[in-house]
Each structure stands twice: as C-alpha cells, then as structure tokens.
N, C-alpha and C positions, 0 to 999 in steps of 0.2 A: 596881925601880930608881928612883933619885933623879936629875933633872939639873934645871939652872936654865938657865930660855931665857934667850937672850943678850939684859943689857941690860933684863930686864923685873922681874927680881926676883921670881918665880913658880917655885917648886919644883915637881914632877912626880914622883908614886908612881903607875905603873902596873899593876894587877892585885894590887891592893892586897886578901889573901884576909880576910872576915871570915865569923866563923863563926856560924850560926843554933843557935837549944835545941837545935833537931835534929840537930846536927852536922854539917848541908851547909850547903859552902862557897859563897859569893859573891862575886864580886870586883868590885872598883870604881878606878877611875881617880881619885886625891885629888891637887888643885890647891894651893897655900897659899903665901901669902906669905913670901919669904924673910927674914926677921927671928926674930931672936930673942926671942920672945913668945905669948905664945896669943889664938888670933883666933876670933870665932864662928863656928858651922857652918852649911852649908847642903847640904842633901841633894837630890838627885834621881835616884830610881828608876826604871826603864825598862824596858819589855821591847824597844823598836826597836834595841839596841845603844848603847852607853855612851859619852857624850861623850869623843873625847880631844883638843878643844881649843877653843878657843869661850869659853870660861869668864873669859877675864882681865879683862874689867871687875868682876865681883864679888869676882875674886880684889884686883884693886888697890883697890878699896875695901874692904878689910879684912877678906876671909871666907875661910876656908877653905871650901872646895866637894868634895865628893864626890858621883862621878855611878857610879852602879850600876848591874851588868845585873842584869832580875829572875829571881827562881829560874826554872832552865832554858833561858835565853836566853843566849848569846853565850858568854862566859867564863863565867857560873856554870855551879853543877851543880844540878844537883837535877831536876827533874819539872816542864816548864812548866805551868801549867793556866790555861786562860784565864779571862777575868773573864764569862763570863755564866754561871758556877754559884757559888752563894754564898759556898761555902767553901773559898780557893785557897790560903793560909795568905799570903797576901802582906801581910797584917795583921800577922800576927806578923813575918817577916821587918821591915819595915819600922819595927815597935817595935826590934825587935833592933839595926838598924842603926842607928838615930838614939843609943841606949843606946851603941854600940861608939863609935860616933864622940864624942859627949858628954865620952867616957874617953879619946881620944887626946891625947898629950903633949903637941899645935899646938893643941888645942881647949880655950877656957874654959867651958867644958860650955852654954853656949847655943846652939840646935838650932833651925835652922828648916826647911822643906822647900818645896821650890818644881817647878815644871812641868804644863804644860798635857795635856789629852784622857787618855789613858790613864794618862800621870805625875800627873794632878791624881786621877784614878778611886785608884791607888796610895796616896797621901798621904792623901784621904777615910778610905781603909780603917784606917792605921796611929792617926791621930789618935782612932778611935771606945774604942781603945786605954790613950791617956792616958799617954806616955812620961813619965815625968818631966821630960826635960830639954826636951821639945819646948815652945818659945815661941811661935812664931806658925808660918803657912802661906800659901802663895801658891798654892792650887789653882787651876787655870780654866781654864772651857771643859770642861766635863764634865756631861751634864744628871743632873737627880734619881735617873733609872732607866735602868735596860737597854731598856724599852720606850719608852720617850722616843727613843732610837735610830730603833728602826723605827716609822710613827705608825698607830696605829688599823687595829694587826694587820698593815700591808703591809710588805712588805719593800722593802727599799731596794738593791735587788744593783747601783745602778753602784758605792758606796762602798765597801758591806761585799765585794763578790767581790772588786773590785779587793786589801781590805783584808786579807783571808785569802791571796790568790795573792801579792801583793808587798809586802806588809809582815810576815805573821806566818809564811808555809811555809816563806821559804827557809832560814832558821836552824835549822827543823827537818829541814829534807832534810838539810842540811849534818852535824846532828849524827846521821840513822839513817844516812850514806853511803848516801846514796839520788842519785839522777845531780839535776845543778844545774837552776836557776840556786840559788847557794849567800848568794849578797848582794839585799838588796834594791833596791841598784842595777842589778845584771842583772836581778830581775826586774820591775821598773820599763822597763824598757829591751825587753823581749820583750812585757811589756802593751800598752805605748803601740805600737810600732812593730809588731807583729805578731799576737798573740792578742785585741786585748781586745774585737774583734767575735763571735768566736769563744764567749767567756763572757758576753758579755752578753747575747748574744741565745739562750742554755741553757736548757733544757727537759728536763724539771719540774728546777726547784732543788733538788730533795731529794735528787737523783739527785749532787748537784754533788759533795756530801764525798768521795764514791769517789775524786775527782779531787785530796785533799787526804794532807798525811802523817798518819802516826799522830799523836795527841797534836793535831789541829786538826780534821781530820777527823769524831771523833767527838762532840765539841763545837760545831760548823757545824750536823752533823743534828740534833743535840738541840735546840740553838735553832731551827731552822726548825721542830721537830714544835711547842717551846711557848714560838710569840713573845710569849704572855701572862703567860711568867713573868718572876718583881720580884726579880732575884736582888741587887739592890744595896743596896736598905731605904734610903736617905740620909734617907729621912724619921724613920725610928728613931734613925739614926746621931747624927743632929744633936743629940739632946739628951745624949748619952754625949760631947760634946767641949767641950774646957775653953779652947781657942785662937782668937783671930782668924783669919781668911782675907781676901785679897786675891783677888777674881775677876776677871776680862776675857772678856768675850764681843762678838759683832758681830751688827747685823740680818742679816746675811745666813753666820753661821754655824750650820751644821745640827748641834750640838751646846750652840745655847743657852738649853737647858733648865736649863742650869746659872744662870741665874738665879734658881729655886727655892730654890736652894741659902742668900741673902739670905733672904729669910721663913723658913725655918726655922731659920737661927740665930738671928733676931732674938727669934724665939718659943720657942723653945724648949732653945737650946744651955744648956752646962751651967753656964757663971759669965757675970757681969753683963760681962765685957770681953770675952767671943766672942757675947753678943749684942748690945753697944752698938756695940764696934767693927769687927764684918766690915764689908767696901766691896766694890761691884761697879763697875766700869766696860764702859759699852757702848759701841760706836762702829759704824762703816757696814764693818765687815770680815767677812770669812769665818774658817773655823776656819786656816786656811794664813794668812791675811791682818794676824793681829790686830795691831796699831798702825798701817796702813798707808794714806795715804792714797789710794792707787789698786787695786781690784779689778776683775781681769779687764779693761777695757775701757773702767770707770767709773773717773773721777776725782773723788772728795771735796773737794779742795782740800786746802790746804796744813794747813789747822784741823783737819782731821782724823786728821792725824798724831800720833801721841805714842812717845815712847822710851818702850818697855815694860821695857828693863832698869833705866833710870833711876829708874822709879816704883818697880819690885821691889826696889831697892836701898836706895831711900829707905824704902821699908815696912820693911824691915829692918834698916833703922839704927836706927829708933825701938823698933822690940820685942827685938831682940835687941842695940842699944847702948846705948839709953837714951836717945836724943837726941831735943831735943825741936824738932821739924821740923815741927809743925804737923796730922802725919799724924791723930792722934788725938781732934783737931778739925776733920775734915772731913768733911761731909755722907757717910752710907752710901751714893749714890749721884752718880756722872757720868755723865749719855748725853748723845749726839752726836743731834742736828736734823738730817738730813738737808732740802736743800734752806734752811734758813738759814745752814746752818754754824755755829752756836751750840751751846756746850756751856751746860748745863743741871743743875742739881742738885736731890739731892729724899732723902726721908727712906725711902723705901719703893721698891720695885720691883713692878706697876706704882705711878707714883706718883699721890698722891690729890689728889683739887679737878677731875678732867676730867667735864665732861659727855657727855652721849650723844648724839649725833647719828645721825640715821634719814635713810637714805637709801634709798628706795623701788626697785626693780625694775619698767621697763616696756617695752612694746615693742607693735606690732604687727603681732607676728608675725617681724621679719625684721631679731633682733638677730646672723644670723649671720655679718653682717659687720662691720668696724671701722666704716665708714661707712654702717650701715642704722640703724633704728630705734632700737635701743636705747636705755633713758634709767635714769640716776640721779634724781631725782627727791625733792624733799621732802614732797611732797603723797602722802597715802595715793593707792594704784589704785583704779582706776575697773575695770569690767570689760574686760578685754584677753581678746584670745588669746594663748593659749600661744606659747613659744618653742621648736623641737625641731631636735634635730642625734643624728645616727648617732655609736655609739662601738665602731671594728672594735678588739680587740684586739694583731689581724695589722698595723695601721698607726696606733699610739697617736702622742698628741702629742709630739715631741723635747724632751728636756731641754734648756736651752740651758746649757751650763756650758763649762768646760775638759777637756781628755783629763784631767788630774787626776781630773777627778769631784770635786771640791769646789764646794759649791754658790756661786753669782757673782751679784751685782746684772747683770741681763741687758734687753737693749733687746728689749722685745716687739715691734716692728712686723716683726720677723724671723719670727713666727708669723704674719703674715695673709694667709698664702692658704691658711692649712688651711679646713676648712670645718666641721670639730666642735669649734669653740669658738662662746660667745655671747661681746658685748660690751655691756655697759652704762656709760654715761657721763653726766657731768654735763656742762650749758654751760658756757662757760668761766668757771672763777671770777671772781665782784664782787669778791674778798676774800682772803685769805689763811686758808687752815684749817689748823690744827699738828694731826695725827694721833700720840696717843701711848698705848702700850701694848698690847693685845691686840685689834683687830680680829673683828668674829664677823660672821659670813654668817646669815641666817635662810633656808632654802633652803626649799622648796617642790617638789617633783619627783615623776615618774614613772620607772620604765623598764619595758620590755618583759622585764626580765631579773629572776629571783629575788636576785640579787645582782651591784652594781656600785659602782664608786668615782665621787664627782662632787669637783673640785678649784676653788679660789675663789681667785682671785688677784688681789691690788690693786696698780694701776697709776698711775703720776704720769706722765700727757701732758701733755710740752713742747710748746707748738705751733712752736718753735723747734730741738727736742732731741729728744732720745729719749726711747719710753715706756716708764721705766723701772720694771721692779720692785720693789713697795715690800714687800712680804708674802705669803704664801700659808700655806693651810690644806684639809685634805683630809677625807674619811670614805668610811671601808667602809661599806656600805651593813648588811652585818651586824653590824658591831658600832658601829651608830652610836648602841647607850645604852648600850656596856658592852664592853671589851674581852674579859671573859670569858664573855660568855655569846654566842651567834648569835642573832641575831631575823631571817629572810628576810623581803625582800618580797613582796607579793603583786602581781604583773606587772601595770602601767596606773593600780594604786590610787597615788593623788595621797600622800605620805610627808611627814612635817616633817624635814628636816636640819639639824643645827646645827653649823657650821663654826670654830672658833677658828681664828684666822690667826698668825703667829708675832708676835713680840714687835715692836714698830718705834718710831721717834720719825721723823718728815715732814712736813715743811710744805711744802704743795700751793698755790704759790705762785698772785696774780693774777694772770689768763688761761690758767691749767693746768686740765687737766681731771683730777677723779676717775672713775676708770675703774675696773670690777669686769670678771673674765674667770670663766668657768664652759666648763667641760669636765672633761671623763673621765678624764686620763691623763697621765704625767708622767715617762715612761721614757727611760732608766732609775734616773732617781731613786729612782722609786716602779716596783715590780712591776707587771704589767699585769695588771687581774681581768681573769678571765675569762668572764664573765655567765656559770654556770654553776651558782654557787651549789655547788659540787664545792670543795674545794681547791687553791688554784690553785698552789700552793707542789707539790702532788704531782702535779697534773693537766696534759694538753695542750692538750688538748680549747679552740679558744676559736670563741664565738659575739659574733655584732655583737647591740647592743643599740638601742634607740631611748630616745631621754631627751626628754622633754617637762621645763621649767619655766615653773611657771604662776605670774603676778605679778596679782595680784587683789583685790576686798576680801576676798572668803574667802580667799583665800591668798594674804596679802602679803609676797611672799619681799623680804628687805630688807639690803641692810649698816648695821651696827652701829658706829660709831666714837666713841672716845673721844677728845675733842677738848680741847684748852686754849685754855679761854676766854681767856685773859691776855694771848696775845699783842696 
C-alpha cells in the first residue's frame, strides 16, 4: 500500500516483497519522496524488526530509504540463521537487495547502505560482495570479529543473555507458535522488571540454550562450546571491498572494535577511494549512546554532541550526489578528548607522534584501599611487598552499568568498600597529561588458582568530581598468549600479564589524579572464572582464590600510556 503523510511529501510502500536467487521473499518498508523523479537509495537491513517510521529526515533530503527485515525475521520468510557461523547467506541477500532496489522506478540506480551493530555486521557482509550499484556505506559500531564481542575467551552474559532473550527469541517464538512474550518490547519489559536476576545469575551457561527457541538455541550452544571461533574474517573481507565507509564508535562502547575496521581499509581495501577515503568518528558514547552528550549519569558537555543523521546525510550527499561538501577532504579521523572537550583529528587510528609514558606500580603492602598506600609512580621500584586480595567467585565485583546492560562511563568511588580491588595512584597532577589510544597494564601476579581472570581499570580522580572511568582491559589467565590454545598456571608462580585496555582519548587535568584499579571480576559483564581451571561456561563448581601483585625491580608491574606530548 502507498499513502503520503499529511503535509510532508513522503510516500510509504509497506511490505514491500522482493525476491532473493533463491526465491524467498523479503519484505521491506520503502519511504520516498513524493515527486516526480528518481532519487538515490539508501538501504538498511535488520534482523530487530524493520523501520516503519523514523526515516523522514533522509527521505526529505532526497533519498529514497528502504529498511528491511532480515531473512527469517519479522515479515520475511525464509530461515533466520545468526551471525556467529560464517555462512548465513545474508551476503547474498543483501547483494540481491541493493541490486532490486538500484532497478526500482523512484531509484537512479545509486545505492548506499547504512546502520549500526548488527545492520553495520549486515552491510560488511554484502559489500565483501561487490554490487555494482553500491557507492558508499555507513557501517558502525561493529568490531573486527565475533571474538572481539566476548574478550580473551570470557563471556559476557549481562549483554549477550539479555541479547538472545529480548532481542533475538521473541520473533522466533512468535513465528514456531510457541507461548510469548512475542515482541521485544514485552520482553524487555519481563527482563527488566522480573527475570533478569533470574538469568543472570544461571549456572553453567551451556545449560542456558535449552531455555532458547529453535533456530537461536542451537547457535547460543555452539558459540559457547567455541568462543575461539572468527566466523566474520573482516580482516579478509577488507581487501575484497571497492567502497568507502563512514564509522562511529564511543570510548565507552563495547563494540568498539570496529575501529579496526579504518586500518584495514586503509591497508588493504580494494580501490584507492575506499582506502583513502573511509572516516571513523569517536566520541565519549556507548553503543545505545552514539552522538550524545550525556551517558548514564556523565555529562560530556555540549561539545560532545553531534547530529549523527546530519553527518550520515552529508556523507551521502557527496558519494551518492556528487556534491562537493568538503566530505572528501577531511582528515580519516575525529575523536573527542575527554576532559578537554576538544575534538581532535589524525590520519590514523590509533593516531601516530604519542610517546610512552611508564608509570610504575607500588605499595607497601596495603594498596587495598582508595586511601592506603598505593602509588603510580615514575621511578622504577625499589623492593616492596607484595599486594594481595581474595577473589570469591560466589561475590565477584558488580558491574556498574544500567538495567540495559550497556556498558556506561561509571563513577568509581561507588566501588570502595569492596575489599578485592588494589588501588594505585598518582599525586595529584603538576600538569595536564592527554591520554590517547590503547593503554597496556604490564601485570606481574600470582594466584593460588590454576586458572583466574585479573581486570585493569584506569581512572580519572577529580578531587572535586567523580572518579570516573576512563578504560578497562582484562585476561584469562589461560589464554593470556593465545585465544586458542590453554597455557595453566602454576599456583603462587609469580606469571607476566599483559593487559591492553580499550581504545580512549583523556586528559587528566591539573590536580587530578591517575588512578589504576586491579581486581578479578566484572559481573556481569564478564563471566565469573571460576579458579578451577575446569570450564567454567560448563562448570558450577567455584573456588576463592588468593591473588598476590608484586611491583619490584624484578617485577615491575607498570601502566603503559600513550601520551601527546603537544598539548
């Protein structure tokens, strides 16, 4: 059916069917300016259920828009099959569909496609492809791999269980007539106000799929048996694609691996204008978050806002209008400074000219609280004693996030009365230090346990404000040289750790303190090990462990930061 909203000039084709090589149908929801003329296209694919309105700023700037559900979801038909096995064929659909649309009678066969997490994972696949009509993309917020999701083997059940129960089951119950909730607004609405204690706190997770429909179920257990497998390859993909991308990711989005995504086009994509011209934009947002300037609790400032449809629009003027807006000369990267408020530009992601600064680990003895000994420190250690704290499984650290489960810039001092964290600090800054790009831990430890997780979190204390989260970075203790292979500890032997901490840009303003936190545990973000050295994805069984960090000349456990000298 066709009708024009009153007044806006915007035509509406509902369940609009086209059809795949294979002969199942999919249907999508087509937005398009009322006029007599042909307008570029913009596609966006989905398995959460298909836009039916939302759309009218791209439509009034001159696009036709097509939003689709993906095979097996919603109004399509066909087989859903999710994305953590290689081959879902949503590659080809997605060819298919840009191809149909290219050919409709409103479309002057220019093609682009846009949407973020799962719609950007979609768009990666089709592009490896090579549509003819496809001219640029606006992927983002999607990292390199599927193990990029869960880190260094753990899983992550506040995001992914929440993700399987209220985002991906209900549309499957709905279509086996299986009893509801049938939206993912109901079950959003049964999570938060009633189950989601219930799941989270589920033992052993492998057990959970039972609790899933067919068609998610068996794809749940599989990835839990093998969260070592790379069923996305984008590192291959990148050189098989002949288009620009537009990225957006935030330091405090747990899917911004998708910065990867800049390096390998630059290096390797398939023509000189998808690797001269892809752009990333970073900014201080989560994956729920992106343009915004307030998360959770934190306020950015007003600089840290940006119209993310206006940028996508503008990107799209230029590659699929021709107009020349500037887009194509401007720097491949923007990130946001946290704590100056300044946006910043750079040729590379992370960007080059930062030095290394070392900042030492020391204590004695009694860094386990916020105000005991612990010290940052620029000078190599001396001999010290050890630092040690118990890590019971049965009462791991709390996540500090939202019922969402989307991960939030979070005010630490809401953690200091546990007692299994250390704290390490610097005096208060002479000076101002810009922190940018990947932070590393050089860790030094023990535990009583063949196998445990240690977690490294950098902190910006206002002495004024809050101490807020600037990064964090974690390691299984078994796979801490190799996702695919196990190395156990040997219980009390002193081990080297090496921590990369997520992506950031910070300036750690004068009389703030840099602050480093170490502890065990991060639930439910992160699964809880379970010192056992068993798997703990299949296992009940949990033991308290004992964690020594030794900060010393022989073992100089240290943070790593890369700094800009420039400021």
């Amino acid at each position: 059916m066709t009708k024009a909203h009153g007044g806006l000039g915007i035509l509406e084709e509902k369940e609009v069917p086209v059809s795949m090589r294979d002969g199942v149908i999919l249907r999508a929801n087509v937005f398009r300016p009322d006029a007599a003329r042909t307008f570029p296209g913009l596609l966006v694919r989905t398995p959460y259920g298909k836009a039916t309105g939302g759309l009218e700023r791209f439509v009034r700037a001159g696009y036709v828009v097509a939003a689709q559900d993906a095979r097996g979801r919603d109004a399509s038909d066909g087989e859903y099959v999710p994305f953590t096995v290689e081959d879902t064929g949503d590659a080809e659909d997605g060819y298919d569909t840009v191809e149909w649309l290219a050919k409709q009678a409103y479309c002057n066969g220019d093609v682009g496609t846009m949407g973020a997490s799962y719609n950007a994972w979609m768009q990666w696949m089709l592009a490896k492809l090579r549509p003819p009509h496809l001219l640029a993309m606006c992927a983002y917020s999607i990292p390199l791999e599927l193990t990029e999701v869960d880190w260094c083997g753990a899983f992550r059940p506040g995001r992914r269980v929440r993700w399987w129960m209220a985002s991906i089951a209900p549309d499957l119950r709905r279509r086996q007539g299986l009893p509801g909730p049938h939206t993912k607004a109901e079950a959003a609405k049964i999570w938060d106000e009633i189950e989601h204690g219930r799941w989270l706190g589920f033992m052993p997770w492998l057990d959970l799929p039972r609790y899933l429909p067919k068609g998610l179920a068996e794809y749940a257990e599989d990835w839990l048996r093998h969260p070592n497998r790379r069923a996305w390859k984008f590192v291959e993909a990148h050189k098989e694609i002949e288009v620009p991308n537009l990225d957006f990711s935030g330091w405090y989005d747990h899917c911004n691996g998708t910065m990867g995504h800049l390096d390998g086009m630059q290096k390797n994509a398939r023509t000189e204008v998808a690797r001269t011209q892809t752009k990333l934009v970073l900014g201080p947002w989560n994956h729920s978050g992106l343009g915004k300037r307030k998360i959770g609790e934190i306020d950015f400032g007003p600089q840290a806002e940006l119209d993310l449809p206006d940028l996508i629009i503008r990107w799209f003027d230029h590659w699929l209008k021709g107009l020349d807006n500037g887009v194509d000369r401007e720097p491949p990267v923007r990130y946001f400074v946290m704590g100056s408020a300044k946006w910043k530009r750079a040729t590379t992601w992370p960007p080059d000219g930062m030095r290394e600064a070392f900042y030492y680990l020391a204590s004695e003895g009694c860094a386990a609280q916020v105000e005991g000994d612990g010290l940052l420190t620029t000078e190599p250690p001396e001999e010290a004693p050890c630092d040690v704290y118990t890590y019971d499984p049965n009462d791991p650290v709390p996540t500090l996030w939202t019922r969402a489960l989307f991960t939030v810039p979070s005010d630490r001092r809401q953690l200091e009365y546990r007692q299994d964290m250390l704290y390490y600090r610097t005096s208060p800054l002479e000076e101002d230090v810009e922190v940018v790009g990947y932070p590393e831990v050089v860790l030094y430890a023990s535990s009583s346990a063949p196998d445990t997780d240690f977690f490294a979190r950098l902190v910006n204390e206002d002495p004024d404000g809050p101490a807020l989260e600037v990064c964090y970075g974690m390691v299984r203790a078994r796979h801490r040289h190799s996702l695919d292979r196990e190395e156990f500890l040997t219980p009390g032997e002193v081990t080297e750790f090496r921590i990369k901490l997520g992506a950031t840009a910070c300036r750690f303003l004068k009389g703030h303190r840099i602050r480093l936190e170490i502890t065990s545990s991060d639930f439910p973000n992160h699964d809880r090990n379970h010192n056992t050295g068993r798997n703990d994805l299949a296992d009940t069984k949990c033991v308290t462990a004992q964690q020594k960090i030794f900060h010393s000349v022989e073992h100089p456990s240290r943070l790593v930061l890369r700094v800009d000298a420039d400021i």
